[in-house]
C-alpha positions in Angstrom: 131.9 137.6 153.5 130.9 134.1 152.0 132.7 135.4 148.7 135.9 135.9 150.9 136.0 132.0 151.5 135.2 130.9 148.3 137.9 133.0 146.8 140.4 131.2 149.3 139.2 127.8 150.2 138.2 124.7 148.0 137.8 121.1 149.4 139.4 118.0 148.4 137.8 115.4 146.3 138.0 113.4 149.6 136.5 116.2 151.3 133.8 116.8 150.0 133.0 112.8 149.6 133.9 111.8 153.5 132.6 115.1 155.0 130.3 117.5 152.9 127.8 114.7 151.3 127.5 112.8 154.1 127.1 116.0 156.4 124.5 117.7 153.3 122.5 114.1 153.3 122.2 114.1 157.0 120.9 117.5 157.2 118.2 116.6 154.7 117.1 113.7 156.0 117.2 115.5 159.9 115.2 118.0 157.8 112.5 115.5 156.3 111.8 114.5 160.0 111.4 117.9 161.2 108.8 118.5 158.5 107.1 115.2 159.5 107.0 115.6 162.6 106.3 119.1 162.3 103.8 119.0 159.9 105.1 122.1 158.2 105.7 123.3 154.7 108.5 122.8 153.0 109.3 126.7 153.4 109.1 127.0 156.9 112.1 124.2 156.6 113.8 126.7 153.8 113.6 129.7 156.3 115.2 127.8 159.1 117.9 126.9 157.1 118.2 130.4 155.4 118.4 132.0 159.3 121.1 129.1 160.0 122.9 130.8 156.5 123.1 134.1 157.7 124.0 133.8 161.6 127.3 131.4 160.1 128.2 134.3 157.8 128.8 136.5 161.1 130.8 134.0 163.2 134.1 135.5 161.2 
């Protein structure tokens, strides 16, 4: 399904520079505290993101 998207949609220079980096820095950095606070590995971090991946894929 991810594939359908990509085929149709593309952002914006301004796009991605107002809204996707700032949005993809925020979510590492929210990530980085988890972990801290957490004390967990890295990949417990990856598979919570992976899980995230995969429920958005169904919303459509």
């Amino acid at each position: 399904m991810a594939d359908k998207y990509q085929a149709t949609w593309k952002p914006t220079e301004e796009d991605f520079d107002k809204i996707i980096l700032p949005a993809m820095q925020g979510i590492a950095q929210q990530c980085a505290s988890h972990m801290n606070e957490l004390q967990c590995p890295p990949e417990f971090i990856a598979l919570m993101l992976r899980d995230f991946a995969d429920a958005s894929e169904n919303l459509s």
